[in-house]
Backbone bond lengths (Angstrom), bond angles and torsions (degrees), N, CA, C in turn:
res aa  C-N    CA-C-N  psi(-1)  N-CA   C-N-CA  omega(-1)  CA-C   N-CA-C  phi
1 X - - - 1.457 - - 1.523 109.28 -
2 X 1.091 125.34 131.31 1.122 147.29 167.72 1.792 132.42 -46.47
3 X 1.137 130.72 92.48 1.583 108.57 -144.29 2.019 90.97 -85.99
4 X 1.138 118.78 -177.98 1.188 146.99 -146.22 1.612 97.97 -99.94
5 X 1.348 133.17 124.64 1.053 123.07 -174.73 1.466 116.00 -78.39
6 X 1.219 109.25 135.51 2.422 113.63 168.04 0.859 123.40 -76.55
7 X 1.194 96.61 152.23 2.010 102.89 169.75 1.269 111.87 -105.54
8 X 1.071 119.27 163.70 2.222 114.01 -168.45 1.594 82.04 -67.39
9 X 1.478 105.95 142.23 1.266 134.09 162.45 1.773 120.85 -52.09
10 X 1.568 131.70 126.46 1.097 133.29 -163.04 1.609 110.24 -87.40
11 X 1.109 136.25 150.97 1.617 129.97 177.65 1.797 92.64 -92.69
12 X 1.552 94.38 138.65 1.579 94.97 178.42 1.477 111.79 -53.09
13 X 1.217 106.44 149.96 1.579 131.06 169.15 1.269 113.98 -118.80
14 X 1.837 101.37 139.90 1.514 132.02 -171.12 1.761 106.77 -35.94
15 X 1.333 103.75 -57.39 1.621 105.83 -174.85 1.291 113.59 -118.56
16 X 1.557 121.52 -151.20 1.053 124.86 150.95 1.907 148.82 -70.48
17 X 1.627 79.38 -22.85 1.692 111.45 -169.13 1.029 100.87 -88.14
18 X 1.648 128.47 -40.10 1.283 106.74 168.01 1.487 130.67 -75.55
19 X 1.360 106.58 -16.89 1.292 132.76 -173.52 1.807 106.38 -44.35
20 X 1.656 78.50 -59.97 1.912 102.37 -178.15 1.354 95.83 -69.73
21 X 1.380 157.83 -63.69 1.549 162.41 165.03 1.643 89.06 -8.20
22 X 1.630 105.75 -75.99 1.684 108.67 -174.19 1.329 129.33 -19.32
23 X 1.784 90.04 -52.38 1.625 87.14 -156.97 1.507 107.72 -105.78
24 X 1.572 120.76 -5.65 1.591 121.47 149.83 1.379 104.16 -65.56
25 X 1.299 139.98 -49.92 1.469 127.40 -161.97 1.723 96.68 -58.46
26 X 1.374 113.93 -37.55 1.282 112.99 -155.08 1.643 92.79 -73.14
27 X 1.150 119.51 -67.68 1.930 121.24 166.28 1.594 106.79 -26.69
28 X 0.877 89.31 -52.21 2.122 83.17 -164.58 1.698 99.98 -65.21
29 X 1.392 116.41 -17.02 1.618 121.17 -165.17 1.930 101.13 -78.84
30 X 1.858 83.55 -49.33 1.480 90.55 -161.65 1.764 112.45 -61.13
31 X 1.582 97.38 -38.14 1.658 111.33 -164.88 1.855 93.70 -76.76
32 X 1.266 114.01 -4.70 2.055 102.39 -161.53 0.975 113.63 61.46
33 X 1.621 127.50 55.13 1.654 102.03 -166.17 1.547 83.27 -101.30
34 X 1.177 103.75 159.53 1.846 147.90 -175.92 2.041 84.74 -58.62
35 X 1.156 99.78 149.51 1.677 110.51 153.97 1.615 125.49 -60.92
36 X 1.420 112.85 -34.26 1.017 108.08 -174.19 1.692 111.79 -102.56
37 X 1.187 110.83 -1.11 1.919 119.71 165.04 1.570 102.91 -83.28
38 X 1.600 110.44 -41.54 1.246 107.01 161.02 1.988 130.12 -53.36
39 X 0.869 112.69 -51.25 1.447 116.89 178.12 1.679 107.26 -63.33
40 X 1.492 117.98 -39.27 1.196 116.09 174.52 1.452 121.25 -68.03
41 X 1.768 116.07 -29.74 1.208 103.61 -176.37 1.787 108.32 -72.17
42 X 1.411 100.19 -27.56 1.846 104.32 -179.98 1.539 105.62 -47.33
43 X 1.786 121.32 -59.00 1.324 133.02 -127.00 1.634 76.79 -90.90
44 X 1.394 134.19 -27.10 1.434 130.60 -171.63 1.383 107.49 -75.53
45 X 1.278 121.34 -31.28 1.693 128.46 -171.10 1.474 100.54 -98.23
46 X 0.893 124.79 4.73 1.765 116.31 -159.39 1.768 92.33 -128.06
47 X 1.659 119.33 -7.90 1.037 95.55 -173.60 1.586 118.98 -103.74
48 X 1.448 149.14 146.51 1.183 163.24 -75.97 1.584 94.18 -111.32
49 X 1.937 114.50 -25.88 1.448 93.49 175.87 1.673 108.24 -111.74
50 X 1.139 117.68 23.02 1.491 130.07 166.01 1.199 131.14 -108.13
51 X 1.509 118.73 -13.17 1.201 119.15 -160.38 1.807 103.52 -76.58
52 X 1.181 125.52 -8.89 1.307 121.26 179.37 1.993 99.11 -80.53
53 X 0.798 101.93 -24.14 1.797 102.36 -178.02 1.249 112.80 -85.28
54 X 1.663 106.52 -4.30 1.765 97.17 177.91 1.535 131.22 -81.76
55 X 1.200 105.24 11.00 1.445 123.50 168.44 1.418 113.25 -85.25
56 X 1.068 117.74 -77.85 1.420 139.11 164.88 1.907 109.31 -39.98
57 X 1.342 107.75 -55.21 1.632 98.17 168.54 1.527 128.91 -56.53
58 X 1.673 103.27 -43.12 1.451 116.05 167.28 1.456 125.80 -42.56
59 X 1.706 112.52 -30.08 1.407 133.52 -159.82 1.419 89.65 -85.83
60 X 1.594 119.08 -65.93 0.860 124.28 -171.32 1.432 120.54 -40.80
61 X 1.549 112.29 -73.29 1.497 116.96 170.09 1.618 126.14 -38.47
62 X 1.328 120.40 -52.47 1.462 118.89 133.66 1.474 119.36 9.64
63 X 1.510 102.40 -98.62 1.494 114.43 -179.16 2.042 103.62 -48.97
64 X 1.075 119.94 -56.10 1.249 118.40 -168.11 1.638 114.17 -64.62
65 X 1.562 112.26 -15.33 1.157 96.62 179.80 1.413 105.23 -103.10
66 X 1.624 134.86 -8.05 1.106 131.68 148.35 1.824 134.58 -46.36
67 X 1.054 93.61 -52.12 1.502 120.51 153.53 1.774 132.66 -34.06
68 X 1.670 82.76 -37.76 1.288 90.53 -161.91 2.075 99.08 -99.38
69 X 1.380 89.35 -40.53 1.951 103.80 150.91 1.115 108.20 -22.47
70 X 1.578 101.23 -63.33 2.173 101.65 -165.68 1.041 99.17 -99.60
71 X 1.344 151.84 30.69 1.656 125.15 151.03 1.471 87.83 -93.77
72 X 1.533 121.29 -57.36 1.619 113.15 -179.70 1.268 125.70 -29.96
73 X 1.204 110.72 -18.24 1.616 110.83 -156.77 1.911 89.65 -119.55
74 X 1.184 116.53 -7.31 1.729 123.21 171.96 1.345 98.02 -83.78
75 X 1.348 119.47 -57.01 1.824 123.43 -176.06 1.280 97.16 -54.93
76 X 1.428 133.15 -46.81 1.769 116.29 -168.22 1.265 80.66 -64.79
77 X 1.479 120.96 -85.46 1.723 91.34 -150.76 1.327 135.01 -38.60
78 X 1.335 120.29 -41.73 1.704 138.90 168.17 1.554 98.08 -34.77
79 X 1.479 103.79 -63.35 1.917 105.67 166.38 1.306 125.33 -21.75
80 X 1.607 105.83 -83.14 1.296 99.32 176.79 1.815 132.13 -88.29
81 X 1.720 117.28 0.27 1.326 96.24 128.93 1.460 148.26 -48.95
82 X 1.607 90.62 -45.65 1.970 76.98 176.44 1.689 115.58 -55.63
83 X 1.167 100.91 -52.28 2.012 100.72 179.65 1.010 133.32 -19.24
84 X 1.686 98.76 -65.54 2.107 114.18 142.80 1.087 103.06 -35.21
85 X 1.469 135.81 -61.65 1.921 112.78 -166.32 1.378 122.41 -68.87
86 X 1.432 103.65 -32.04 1.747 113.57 -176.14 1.457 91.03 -72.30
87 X 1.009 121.63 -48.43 2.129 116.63 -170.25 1.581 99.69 -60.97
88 X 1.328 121.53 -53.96 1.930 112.09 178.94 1.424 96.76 -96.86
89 X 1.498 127.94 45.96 1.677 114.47 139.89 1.270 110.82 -117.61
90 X 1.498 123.38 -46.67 1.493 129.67 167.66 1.708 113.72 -70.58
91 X 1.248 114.85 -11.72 1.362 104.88 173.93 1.581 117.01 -88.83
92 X 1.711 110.53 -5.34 1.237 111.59 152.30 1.557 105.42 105.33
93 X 1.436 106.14 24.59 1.459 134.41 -136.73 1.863 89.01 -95.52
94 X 1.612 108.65 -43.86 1.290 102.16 -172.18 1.925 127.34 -90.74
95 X 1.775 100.37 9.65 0.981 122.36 -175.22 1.763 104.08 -72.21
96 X 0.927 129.70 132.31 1.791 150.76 -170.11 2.038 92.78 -68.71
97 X 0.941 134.64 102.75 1.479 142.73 148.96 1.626 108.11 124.58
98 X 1.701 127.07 0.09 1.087 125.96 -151.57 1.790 104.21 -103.74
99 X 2.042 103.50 -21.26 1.408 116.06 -159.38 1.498 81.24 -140.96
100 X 1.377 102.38 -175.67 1.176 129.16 -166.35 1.520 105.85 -133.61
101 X 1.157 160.28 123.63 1.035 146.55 160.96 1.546 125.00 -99.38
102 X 1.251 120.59 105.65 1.714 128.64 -165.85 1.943 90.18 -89.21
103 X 1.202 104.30 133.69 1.581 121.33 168.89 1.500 108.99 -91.73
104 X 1.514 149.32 137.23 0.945 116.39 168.58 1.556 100.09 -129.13
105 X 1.189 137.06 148.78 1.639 144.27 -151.83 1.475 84.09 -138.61
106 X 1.548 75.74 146.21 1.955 94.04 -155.13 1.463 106.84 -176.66
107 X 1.478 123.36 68.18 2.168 128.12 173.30 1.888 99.44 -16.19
108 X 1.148 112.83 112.15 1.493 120.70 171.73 1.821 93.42 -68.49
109 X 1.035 121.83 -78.44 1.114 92.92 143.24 1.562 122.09 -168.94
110 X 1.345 142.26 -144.54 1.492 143.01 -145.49 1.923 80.97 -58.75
111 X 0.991 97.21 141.22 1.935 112.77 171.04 1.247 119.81 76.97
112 X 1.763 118.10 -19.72 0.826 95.52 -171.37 1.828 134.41 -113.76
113 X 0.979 118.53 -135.63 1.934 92.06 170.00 1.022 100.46 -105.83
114 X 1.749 120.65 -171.15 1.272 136.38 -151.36 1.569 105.27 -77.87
115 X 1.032 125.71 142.12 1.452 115.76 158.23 1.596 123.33 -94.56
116 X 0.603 135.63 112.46 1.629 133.91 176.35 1.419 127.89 -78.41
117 X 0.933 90.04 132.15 2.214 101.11 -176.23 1.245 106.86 -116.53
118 X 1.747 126.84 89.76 1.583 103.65 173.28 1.541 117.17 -106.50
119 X 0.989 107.33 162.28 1.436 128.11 -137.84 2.020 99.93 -150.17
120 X 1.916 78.57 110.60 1.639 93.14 -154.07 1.776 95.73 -96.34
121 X 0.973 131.47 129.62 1.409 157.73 176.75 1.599 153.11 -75.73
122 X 1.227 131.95 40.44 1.274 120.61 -112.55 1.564 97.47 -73.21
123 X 1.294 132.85 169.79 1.432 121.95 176.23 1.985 108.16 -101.07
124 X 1.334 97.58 -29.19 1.425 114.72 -176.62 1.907 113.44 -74.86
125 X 1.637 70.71 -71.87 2.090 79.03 -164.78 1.344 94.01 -99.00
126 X 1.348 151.28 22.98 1.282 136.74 147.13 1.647 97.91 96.52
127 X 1.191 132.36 -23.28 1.789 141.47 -148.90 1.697 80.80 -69.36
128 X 1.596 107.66 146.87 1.730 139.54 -168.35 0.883 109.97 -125.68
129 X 1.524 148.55 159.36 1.078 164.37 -29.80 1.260 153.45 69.32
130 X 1.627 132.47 74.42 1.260 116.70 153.20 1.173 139.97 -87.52
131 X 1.440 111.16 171.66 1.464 114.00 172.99 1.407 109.94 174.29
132 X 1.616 115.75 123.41 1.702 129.52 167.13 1.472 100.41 -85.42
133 X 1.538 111.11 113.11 1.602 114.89 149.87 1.167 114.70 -51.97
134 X 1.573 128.90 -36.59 1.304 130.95 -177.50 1.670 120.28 -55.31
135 X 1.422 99.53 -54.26 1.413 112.09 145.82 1.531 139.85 3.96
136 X 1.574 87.90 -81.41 1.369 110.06 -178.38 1.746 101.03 -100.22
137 X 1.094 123.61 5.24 1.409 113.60 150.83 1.223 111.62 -74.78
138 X 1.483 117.07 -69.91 1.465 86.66 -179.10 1.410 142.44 -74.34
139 X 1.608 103.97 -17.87 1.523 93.10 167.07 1.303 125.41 -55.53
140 X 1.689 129.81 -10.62 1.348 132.51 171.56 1.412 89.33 -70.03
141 X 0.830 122.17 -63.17 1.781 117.05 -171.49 1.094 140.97 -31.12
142 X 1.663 101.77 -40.78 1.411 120.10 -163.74 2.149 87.72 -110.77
143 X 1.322 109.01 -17.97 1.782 90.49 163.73 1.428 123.36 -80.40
144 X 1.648 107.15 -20.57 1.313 113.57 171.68 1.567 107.62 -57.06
145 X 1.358 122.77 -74.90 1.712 116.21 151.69 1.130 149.98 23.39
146 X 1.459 98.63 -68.90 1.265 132.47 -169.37 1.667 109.55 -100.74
147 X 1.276 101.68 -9.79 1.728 106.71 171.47 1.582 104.53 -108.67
148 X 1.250 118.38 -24.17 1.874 102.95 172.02 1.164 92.42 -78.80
149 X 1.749 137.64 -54.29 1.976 118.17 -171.62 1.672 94.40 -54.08
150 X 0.855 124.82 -40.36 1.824 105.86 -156.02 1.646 96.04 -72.24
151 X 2.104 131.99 -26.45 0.920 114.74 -173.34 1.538 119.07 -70.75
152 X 1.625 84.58 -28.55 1.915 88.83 -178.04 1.243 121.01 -68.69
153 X 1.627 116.21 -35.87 1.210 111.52 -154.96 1.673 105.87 -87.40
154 X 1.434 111.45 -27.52 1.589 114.30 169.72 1.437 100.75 -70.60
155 X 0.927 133.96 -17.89 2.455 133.45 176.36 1.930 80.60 -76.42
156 X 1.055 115.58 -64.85 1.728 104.06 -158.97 1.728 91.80 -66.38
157 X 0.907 139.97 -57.95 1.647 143.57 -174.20 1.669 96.54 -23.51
158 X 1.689 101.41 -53.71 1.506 113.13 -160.74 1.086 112.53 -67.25
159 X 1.606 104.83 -67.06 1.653 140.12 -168.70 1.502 85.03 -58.93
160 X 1.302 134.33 -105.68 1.418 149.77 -175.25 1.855 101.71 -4.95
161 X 1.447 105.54 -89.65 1.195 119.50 -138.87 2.055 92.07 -116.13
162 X 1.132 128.01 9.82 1.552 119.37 144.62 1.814 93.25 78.58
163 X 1.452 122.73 27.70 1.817 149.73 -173.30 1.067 106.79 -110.46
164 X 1.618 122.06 124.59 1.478 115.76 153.20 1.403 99.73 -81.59
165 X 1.529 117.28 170.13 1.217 141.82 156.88 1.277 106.60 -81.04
166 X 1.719 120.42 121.42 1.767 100.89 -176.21 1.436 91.12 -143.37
167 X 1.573 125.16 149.40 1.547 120.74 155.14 1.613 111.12 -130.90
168 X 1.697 80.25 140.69 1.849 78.41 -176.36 1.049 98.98 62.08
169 X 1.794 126.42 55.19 1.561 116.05 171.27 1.254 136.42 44.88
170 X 1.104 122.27 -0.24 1.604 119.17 160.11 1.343 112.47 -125.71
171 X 1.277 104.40 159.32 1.922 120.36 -176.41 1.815 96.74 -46.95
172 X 1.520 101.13 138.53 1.499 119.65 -179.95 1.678 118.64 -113.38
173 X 0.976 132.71 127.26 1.476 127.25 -1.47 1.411 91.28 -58.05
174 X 1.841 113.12 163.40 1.274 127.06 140.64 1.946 134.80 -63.19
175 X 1.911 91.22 -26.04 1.253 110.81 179.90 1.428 114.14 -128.21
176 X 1.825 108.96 146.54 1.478 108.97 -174.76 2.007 119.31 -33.25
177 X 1.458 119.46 111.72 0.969 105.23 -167.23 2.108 128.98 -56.73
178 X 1.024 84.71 -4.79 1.372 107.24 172.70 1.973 145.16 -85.90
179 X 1.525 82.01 1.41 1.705 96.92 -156.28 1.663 98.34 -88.13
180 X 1.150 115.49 -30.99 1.503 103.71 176.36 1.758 123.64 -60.38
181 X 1.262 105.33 -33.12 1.244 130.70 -135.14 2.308 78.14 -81.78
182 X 0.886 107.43 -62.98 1.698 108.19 176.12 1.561 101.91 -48.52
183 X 1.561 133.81 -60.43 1.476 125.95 178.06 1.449 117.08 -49.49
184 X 1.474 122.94 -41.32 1.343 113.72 153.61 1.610 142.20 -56.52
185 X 1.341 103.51 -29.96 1.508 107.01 177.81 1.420 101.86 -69.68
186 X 1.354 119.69 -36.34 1.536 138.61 -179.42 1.504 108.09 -44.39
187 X 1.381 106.93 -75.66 1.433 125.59 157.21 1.821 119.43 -9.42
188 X 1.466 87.03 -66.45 1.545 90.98 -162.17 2.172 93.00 -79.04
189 X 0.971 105.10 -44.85 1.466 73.97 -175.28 1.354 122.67 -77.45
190 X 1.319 132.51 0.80 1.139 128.27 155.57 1.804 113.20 -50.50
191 X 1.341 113.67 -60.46 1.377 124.26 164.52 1.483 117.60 -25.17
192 X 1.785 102.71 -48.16 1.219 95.08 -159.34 1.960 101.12 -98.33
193 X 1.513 92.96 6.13 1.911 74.20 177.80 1.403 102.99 -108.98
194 X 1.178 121.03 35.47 1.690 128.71 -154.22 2.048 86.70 -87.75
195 X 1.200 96.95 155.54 1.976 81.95 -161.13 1.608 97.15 -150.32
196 X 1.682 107.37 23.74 1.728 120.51 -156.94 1.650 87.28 -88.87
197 X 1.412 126.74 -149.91 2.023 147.99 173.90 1.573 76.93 -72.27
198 X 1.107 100.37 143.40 1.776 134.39 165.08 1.294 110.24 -146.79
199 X 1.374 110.91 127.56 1.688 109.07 157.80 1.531 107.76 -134.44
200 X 0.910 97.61 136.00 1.505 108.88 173.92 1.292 123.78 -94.43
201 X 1.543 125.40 154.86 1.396 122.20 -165.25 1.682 112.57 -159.49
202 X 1.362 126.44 129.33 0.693 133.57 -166.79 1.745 124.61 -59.10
């Protein structure tokens, strides 16, 4: 099971008021929200038939802006994996006699199976290449994840407490949360039907 993503830890505060100050400043920091999404989320929680939900909303947003931390930080990597794929697909990398493909076998670790690092070769112009399928297996995994918490927790944001989920001021995701997740599967089996020189190595 998958544990729940954190937010950097707060240094205690004098009272309570700042307490609550803390950990909205820290939400409004993480998500980029605008000054004036900021003042609205206050004037929405502070007013006379909400103020019992501002505990429970606070929690909520919390989790969603943690959440929203680690898918951002899944897409950079997803980012600059693909780059590696576009550089050994247009560089002609997956063509049968042109590269070399080195396997490299390597225990991820105690129990578990091999991880693989391949490592593209050119035979001509010398041009390199890495890339772990393993890698980008699981980072498909763990973005899949990270797009059902982000669906729920922006439905309770909504449903619950009458909140979009927004970063950097606009509704979050910006894009179908799902669209990477097919270019990666894509990815990897291209990799894996690649049928050019292979050597493998311990």
């Amino acid at each position: 099971m998958r544990s729940a993503p954190c937010l950097p830890s707060l240094s205690t505060a004098p009272n309570s008021s700042l307490a609550v100050q803390a950990r909205l400043e820290r939400i409004w920091t993480i998500l980029d929200m605008p000054v004036v999404q900021r003042l609205d989320m206050v004037l929405q929680y502070t007013h006379r038939d909400r103020v019992l939900q501002f505990e429970n909303g606070l929690n909520t947003w919390e989790k969603a802006a943690a959440t929203v931390q680690l898918r951002e930080t899944l897409m950079s990597q997803y980012s600059q994996m693909k780059q590696v794929c576009v550089k050994i697909k247009y560089a002609g990398m997956w063509v049968p006699g042109r590269y070399l493909v080195i396997i490299y076998q390597r225990p991820f670790s105690s129990g578990h199976p091999l991880m693989y690092n391949i490592h593209f070769q050119g035979l001509s112009n010398g041009l390199t290449a890495t890339f772990s399928i393993d890698a980008l297996e699981r980072l498909c995994c763990a973005l899949i994840h990270a797009n059902c918490q982000i669906e729920a927790l922006a439905a309770a944001l909504r449903d619950e407490y009458g909140s979009a989920l927004v970063y950097k001021g606009v509704p979050y995701p910006s894009e179908p949360l799902n669209d990477v997740v097919p270019d990666m599967i894509r990815i990897i089996r291209e990799i894996q039907e690649y049928n050019g020189p292979c050597k493998i190595l311990p």
